[in-house]
PAZAPA-4460 file (N, C-alpha, C; in steps of 0.05 Angstrom, whole numbers, plus 32768, in hexadecimal, padded with zeros to 4 digits):
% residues 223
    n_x    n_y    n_z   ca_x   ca_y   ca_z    c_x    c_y    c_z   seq   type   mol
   8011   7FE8   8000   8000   8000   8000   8011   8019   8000     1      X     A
   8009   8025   7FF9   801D   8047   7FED   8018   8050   800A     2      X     A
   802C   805C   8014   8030   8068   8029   801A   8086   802A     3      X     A
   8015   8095   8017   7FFA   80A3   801D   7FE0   809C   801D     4      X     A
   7FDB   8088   8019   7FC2   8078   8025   7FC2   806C   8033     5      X     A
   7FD6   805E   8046   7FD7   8056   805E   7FC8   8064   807D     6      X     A
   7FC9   8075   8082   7FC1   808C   8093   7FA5   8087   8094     7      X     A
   7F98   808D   807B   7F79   8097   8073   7F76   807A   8076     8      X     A
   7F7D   8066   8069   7F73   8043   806A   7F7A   8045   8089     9      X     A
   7F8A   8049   809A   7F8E   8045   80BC   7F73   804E   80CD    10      X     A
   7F69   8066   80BC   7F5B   806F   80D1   7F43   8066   80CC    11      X     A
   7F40   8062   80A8   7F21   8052   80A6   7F1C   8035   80B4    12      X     A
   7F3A   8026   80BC   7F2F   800C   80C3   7F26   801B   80E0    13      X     A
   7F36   8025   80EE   7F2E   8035   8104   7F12   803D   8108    14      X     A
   7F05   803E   80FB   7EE8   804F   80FE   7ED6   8042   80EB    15      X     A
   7EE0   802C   80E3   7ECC   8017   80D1   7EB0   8007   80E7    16      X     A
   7E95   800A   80D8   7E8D   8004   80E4   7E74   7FF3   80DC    17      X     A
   7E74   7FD9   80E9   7E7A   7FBC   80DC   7E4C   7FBD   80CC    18      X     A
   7E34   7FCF   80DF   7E22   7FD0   80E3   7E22   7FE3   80C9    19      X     A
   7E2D   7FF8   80C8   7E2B   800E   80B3   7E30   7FFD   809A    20      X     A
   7E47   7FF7   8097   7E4D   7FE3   8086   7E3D   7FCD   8076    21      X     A
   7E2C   7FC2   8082   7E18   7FB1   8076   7E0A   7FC0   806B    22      X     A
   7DF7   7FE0   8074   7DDD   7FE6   806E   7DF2   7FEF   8059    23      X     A
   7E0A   7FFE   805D   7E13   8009   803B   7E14   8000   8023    24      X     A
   7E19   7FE5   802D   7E26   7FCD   8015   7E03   7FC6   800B    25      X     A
   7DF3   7FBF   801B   7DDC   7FBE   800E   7DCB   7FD3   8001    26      X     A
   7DD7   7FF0   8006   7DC7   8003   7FF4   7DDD   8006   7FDF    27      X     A
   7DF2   7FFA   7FD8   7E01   8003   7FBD   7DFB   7FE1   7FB2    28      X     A
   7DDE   7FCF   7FBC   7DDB   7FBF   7FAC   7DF8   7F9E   7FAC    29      X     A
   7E04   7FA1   7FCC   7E1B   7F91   7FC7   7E2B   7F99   7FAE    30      X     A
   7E31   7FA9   7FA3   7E43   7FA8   7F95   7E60   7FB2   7FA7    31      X     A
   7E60   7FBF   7FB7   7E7B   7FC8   7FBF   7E7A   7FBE   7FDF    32      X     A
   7E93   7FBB   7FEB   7E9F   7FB6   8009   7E9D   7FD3   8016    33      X     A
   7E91   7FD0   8031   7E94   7FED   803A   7EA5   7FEB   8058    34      X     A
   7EBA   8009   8058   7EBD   8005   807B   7E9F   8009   8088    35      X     A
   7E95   8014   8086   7E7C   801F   8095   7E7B   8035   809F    36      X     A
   7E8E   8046   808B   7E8E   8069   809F   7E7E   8079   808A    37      X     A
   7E6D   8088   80A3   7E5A   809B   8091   7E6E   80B4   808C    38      X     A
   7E5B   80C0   8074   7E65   80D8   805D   7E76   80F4   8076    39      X     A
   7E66   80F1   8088   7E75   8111   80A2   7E8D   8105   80A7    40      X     A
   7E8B   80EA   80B9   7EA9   80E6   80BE   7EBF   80DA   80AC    41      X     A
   7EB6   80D3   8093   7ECA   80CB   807A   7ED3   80EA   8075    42      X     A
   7EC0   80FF   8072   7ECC   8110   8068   7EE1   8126   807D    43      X     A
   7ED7   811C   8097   7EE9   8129   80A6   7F06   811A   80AF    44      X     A
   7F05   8103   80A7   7F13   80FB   80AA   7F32   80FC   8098    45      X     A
   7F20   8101   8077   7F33   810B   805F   7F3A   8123   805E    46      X     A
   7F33   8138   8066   7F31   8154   806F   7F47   815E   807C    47      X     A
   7F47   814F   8091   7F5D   8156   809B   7F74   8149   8098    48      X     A
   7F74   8130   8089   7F88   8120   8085   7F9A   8139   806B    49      X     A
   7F89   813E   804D   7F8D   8153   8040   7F92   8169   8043    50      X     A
   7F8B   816D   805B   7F91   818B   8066   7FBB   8191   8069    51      X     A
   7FC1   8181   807D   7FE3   8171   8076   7FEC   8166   806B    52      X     A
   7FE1   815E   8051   7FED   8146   8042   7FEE   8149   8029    53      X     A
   7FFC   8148   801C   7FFF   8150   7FFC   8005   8140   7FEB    54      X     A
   8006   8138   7FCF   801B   812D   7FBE   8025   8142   7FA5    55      X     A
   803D   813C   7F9E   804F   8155   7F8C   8056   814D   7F72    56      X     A
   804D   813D   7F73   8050   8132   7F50   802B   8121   7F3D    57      X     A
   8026   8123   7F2C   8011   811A   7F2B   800F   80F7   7F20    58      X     A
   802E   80F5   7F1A   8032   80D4   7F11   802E   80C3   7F32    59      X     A
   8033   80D0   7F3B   802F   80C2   7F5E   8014   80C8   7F63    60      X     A
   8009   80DA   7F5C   7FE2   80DD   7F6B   7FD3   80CB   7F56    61      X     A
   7FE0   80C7   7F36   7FD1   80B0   7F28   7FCF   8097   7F3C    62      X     A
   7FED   808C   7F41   7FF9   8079   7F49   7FE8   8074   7F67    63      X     A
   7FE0   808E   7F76   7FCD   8083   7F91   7FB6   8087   7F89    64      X     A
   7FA2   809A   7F72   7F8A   8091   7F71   7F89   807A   7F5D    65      X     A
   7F91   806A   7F56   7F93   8050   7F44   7F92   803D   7F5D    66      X     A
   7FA8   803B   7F75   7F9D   802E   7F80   7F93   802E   7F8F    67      X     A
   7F83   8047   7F9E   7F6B   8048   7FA8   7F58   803B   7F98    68      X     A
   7F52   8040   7F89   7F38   8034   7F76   7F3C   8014   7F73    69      X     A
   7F51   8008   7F76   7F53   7FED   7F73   7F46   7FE2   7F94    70      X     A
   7F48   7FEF   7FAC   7F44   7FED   7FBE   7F27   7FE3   7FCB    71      X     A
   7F20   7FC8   7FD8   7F07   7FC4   7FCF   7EEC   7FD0   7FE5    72      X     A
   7EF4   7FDC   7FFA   7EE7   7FF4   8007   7EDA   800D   7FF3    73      X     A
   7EC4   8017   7FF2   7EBC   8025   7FE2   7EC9   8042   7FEE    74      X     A
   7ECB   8044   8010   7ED1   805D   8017   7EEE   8068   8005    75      X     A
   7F02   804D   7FFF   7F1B   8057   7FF5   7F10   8067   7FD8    76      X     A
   7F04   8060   7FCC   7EFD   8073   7FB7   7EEE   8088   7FB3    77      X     A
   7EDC   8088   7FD0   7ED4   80A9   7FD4   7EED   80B8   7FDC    78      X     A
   7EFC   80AC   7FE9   7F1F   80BF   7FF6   7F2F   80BF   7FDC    79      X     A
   7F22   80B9   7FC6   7F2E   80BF   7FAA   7F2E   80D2   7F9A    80      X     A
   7F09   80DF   7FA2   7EFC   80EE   7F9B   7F08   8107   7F9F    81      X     A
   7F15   8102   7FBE   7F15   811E   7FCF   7F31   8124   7FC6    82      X     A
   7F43   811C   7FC4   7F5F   810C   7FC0   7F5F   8122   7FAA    83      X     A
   7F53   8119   7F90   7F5E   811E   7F80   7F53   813C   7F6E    84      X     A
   7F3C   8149   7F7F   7F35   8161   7F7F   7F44   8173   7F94    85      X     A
   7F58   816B   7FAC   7F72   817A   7FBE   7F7E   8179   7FAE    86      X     A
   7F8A   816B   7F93   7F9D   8172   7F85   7F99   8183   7F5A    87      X     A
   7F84   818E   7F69   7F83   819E   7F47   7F99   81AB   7F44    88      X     A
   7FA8   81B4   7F50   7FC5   81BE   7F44   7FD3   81A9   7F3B    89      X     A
   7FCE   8191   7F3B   7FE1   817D   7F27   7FD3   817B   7F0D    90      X     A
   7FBB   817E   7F0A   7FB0   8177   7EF2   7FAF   817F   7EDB    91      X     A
   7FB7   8176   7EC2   7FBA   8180   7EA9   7FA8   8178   7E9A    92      X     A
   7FB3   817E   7E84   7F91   8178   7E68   7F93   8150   7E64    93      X     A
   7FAC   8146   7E68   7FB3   812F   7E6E   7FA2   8117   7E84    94      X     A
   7F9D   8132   7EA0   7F91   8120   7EB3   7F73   8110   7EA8    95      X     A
   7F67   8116   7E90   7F4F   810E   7E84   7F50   80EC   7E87    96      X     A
   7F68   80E4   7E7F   7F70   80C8   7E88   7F66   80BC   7E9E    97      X     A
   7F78   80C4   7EB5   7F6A   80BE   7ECF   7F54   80C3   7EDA    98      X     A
   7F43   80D9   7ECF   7F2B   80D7   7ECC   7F0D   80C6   7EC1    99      X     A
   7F21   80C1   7EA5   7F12   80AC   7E9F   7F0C   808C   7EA7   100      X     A
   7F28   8084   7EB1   7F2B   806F   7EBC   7F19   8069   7ED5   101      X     A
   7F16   8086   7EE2   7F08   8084   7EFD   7EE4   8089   7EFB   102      X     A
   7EE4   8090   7EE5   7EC5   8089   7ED8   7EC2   8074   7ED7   103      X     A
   7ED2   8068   7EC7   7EC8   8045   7EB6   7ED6   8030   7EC5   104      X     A
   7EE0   8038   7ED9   7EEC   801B   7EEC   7ED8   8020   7F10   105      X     A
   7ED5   8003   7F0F   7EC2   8003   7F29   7EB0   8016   7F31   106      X     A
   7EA1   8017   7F11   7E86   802F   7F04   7E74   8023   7F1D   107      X     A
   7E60   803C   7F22   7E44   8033   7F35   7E41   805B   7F37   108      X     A
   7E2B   8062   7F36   7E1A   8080   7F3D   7E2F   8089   7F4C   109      X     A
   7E37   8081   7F63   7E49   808B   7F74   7E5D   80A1   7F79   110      X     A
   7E6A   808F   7F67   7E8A   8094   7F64   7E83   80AA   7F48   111      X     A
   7E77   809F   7F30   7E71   80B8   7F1B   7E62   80D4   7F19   112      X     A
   7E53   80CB   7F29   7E45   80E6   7F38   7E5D   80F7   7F40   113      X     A
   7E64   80F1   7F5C   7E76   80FE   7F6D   7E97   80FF   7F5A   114      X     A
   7E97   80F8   7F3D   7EB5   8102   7F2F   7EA6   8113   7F21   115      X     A
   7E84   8118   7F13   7E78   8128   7F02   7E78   8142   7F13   116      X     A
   7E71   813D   7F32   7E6E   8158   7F3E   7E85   815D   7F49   117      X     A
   7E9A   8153   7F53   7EAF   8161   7F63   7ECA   815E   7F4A   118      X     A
   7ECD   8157   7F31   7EE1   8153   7F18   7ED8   8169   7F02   119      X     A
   7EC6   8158   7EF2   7EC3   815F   7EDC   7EC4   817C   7ED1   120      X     A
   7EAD   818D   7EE5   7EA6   81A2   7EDF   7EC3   81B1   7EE7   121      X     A
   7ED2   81B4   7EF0   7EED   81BD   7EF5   7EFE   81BB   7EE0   122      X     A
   7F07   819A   7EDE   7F0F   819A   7EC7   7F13   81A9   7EB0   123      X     A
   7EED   81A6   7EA6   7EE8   81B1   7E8C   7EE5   81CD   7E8C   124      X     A
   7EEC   81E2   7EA1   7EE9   81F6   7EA1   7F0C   81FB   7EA1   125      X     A
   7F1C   81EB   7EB0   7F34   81EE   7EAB   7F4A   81E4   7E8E   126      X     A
   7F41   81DD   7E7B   7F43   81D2   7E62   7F2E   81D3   7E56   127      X     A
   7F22   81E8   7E52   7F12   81EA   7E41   7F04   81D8   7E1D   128      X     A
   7F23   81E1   7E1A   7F24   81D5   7DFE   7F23   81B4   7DFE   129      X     A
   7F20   81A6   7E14   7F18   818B   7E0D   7F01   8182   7E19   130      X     A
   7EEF   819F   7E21   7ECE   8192   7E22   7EBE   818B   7E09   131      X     A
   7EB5   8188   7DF6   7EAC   8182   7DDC   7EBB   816B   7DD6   132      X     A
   7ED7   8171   7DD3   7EE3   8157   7DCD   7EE7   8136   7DE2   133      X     A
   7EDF   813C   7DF7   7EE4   8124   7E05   7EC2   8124   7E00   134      X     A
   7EB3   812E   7E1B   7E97   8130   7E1B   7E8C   8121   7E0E   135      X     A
   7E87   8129   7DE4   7E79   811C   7DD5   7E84   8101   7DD4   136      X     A
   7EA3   80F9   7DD6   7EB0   80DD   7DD2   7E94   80CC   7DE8   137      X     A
   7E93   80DB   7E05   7E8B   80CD   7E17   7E67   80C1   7E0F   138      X     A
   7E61   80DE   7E07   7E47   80E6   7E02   7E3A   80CF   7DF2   139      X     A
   7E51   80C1   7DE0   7E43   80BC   7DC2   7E5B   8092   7DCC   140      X     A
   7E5D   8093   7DE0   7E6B   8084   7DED   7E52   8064   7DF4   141      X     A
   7E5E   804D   7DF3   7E4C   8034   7E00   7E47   802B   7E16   142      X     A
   7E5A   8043   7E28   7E59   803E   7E44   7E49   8050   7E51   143      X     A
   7E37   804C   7E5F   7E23   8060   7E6D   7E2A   806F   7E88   144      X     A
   7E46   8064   7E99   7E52   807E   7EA3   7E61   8088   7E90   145      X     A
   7E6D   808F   7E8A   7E70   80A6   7E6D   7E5C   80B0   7E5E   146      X     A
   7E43   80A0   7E56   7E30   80B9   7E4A   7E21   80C6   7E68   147      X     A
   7E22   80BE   7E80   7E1A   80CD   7E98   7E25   80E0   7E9F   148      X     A
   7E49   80E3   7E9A   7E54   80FA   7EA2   7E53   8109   7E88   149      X     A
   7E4B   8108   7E75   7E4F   8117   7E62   7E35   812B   7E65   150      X     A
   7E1F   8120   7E70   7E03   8126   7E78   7E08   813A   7E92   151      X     A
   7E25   8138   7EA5   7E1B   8142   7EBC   7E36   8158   7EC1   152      X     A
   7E3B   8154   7EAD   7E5D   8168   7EB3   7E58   817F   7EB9   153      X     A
   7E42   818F   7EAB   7E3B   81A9   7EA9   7E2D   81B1   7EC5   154      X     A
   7E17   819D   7ED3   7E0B   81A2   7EEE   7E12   81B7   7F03   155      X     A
   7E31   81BD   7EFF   7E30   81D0   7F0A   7E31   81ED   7EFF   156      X     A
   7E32   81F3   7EE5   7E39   8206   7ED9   7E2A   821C   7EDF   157      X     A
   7E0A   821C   7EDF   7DF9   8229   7EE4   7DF4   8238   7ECA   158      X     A
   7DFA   824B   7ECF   7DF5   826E   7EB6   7E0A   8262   7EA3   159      X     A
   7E1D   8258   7EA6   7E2C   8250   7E8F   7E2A   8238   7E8E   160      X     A
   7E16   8228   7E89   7E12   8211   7E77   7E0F   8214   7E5F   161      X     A
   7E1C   8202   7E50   7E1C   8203   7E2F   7E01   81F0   7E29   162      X     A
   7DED   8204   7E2B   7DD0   81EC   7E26   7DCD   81E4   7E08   163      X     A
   7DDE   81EF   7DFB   7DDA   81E5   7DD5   7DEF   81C6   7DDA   164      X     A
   7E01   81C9   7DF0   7E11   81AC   7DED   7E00   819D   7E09   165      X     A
   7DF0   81A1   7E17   7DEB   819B   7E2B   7DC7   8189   7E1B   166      X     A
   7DC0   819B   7E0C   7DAB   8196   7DF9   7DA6   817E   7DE6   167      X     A
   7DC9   8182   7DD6   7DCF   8164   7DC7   7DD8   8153   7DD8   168      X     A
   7DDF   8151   7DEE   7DE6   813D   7E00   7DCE   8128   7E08   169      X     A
   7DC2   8138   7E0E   7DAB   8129   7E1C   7D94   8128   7E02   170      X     A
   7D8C   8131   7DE4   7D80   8122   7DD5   7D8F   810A   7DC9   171      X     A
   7DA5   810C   7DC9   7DB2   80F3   7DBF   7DB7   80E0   7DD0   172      X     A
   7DAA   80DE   7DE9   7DA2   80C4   7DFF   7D87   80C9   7E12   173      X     A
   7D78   80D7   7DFC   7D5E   80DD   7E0F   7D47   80BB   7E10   174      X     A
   7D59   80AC   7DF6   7D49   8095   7DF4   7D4E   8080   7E08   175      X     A
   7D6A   807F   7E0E   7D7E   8069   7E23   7D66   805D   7E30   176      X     A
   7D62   8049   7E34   7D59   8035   7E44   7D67   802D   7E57   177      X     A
   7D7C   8042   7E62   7D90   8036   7E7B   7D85   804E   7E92   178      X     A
   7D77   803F   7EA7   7D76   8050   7EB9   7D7D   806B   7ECD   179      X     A
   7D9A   8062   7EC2   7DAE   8076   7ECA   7DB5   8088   7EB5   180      X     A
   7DAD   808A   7E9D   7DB1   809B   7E8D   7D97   80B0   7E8D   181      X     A
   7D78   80A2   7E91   7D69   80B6   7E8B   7D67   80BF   7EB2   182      X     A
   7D73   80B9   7EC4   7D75   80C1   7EE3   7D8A   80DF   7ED6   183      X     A
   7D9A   80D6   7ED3   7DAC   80EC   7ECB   7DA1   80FF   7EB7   184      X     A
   7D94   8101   7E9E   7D89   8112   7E96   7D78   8124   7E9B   185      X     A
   7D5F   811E   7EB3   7D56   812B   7EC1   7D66   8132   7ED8   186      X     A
   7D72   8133   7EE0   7D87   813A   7EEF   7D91   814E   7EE9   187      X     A
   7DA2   8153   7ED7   7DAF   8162   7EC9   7D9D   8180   7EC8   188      X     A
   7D79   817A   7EB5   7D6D   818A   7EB4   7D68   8194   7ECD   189      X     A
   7D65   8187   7EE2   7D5C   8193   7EF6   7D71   81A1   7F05   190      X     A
   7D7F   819A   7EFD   7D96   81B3   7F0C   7D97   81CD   7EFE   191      X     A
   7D99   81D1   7EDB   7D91   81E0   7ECE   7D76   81F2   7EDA   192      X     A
   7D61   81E4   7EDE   7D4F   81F0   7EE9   7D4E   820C   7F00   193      X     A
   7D69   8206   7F05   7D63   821C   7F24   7D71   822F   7F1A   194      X     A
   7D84   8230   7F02   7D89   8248   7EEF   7D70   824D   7EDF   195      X     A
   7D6C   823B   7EC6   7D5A   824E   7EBC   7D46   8237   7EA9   196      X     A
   7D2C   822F   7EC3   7D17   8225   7EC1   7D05   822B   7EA8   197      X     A
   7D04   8240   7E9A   7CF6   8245   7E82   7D04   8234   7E6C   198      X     A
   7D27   822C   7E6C   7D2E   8223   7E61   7D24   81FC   7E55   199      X     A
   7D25   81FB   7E71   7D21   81DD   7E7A   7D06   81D5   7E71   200      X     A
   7CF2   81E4   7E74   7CD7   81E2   7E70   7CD8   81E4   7E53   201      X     A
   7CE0   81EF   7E47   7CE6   81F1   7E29   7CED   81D9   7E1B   202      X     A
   7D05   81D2   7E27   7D0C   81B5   7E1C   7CFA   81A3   7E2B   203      X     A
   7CED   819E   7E3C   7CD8   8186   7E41   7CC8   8180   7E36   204      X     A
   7CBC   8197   7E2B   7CA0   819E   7E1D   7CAD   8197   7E01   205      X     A
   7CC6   8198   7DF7   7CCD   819D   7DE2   7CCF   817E   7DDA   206      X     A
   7CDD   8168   7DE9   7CE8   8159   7DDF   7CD3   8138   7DEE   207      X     A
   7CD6   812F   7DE0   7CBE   8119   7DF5   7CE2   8105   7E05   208      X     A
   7CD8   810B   7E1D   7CF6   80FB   7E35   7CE4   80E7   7E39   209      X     A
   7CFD   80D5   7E51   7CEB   80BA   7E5B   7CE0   80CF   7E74   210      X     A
   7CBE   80B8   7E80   7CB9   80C8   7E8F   7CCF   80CA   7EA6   211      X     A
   7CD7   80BE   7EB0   7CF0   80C7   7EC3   7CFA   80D0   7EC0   212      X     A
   7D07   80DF   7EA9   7D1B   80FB   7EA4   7D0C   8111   7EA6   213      X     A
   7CED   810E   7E9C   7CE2   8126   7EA2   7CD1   8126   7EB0   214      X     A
   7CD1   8113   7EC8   7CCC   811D   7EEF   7CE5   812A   7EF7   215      X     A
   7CFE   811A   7EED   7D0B   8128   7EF9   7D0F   813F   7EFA   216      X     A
   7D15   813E   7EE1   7D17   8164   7ED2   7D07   8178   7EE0   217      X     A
   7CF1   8177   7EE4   7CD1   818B   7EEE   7CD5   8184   7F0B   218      X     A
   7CE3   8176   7F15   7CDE   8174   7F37   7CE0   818F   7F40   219      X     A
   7CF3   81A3   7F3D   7CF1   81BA   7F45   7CDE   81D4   7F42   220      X     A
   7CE4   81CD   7F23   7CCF   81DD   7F1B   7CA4   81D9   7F28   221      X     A
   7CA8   81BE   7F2A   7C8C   81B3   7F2A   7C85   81B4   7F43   222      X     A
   7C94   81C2   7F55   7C8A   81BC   7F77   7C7B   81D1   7F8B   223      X     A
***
């Protein structure tokens, strides 16, 4: 084990907790091992671990979030999350790599959610010039976490969402029969919504969605 994950793995066995652990593993459906530490003390626990702790090269933070993610505790890959948003000063137009890898390896809502909201939008605001070009690769992609983050990159943008690419994104998977694609499309809208709801209502009315993209979409608006 790499000596900067040692600490954070020390203290999660430390505070693992064996009761949490079951109800977690059964709401992510058994797919993943859990210590059993809830979201306050995982995050206070990485918090301050990050607060003193750094790495100075970014071939070494590949090298610990790679094997965090191999790690079969799910918490080690939320401390991946956090990990690797303390170090945006290493990241180049390059890091798209390690990004992608951490999409499409030990995929589940989770982990892509939480790289769509605490990664992407950074990213693509920090390299501009390879939003269009990765995005549509993802967009127009067979894997449905990749057409999900391509759906959710923008969520935080607000007033600067690009709704003409945010538009073709989501008609060119408004049909998906994958749960998680039309969850995420209303999603997406509905975050749009709290900028600018005339918008949203426009495209609902405009385009026939599944009905679950457009509950989701109108939850705000509709309440």
């Amino acid at each position: 084990m790499h000596s900067f994950i040692e600490p954070v793995h020390t203290a999660f066995q430390k505070n693992a907790n064996a009761s949490n652990a079951t109800d977690m593993k059964a709401y992510m459906l058994n797919k993943f091992e859990f210590y059993g530490i809830k979201a306050p003390l995982r995050d206070e626990i990485v918090k301050l671990y990050l607060k003193e702790h750094s790495l100075k090269q970014f071939a070494e933070l590949d090298l610990v979030m790679k094997e965090l993610w191999e790690m079969p505790e799910r918490e080690m890959q939320y401390f991946a999350i956090d990990l690797f948003v303390a170090h945006k000063k290493l990241w180049s137009q390059a890091s798209i790599k390690l990004i992608e890898y951490c999409i499409t390896q030990k995929s589940w809502w989770d982990t892509v959610d939480g790289i769509a909201g605490d990664w992407l939008g950074t990213y693509f605001n920090l390299f501009s010039e390879q939003t269009i070009l990765i995005t549509s690769q993802w967009n127009k992609s067979n894997n449905i976490w990749l057409q999900r983050s391509s759906i959710l990159f923008q969520k935080s943008y607000k007033k600067n969402t690009d709704t003409a690419l945010l538009s073709s994104y989501l008609l060119h998977l408004k049909d998906s029969k994958e749960f998680f694609i039309r969850k995420a499309i209303g999603w997406a809208l509905r975050e749009y919504s709290k900028t600018n709801p005339e918008w949203v209502i426009a495209f609902v009315a405009n385009n026939k969605l599944s009905p679950l993209s457009e509950k989701e979409a109108l939850k705000r608006i509709t309440k």
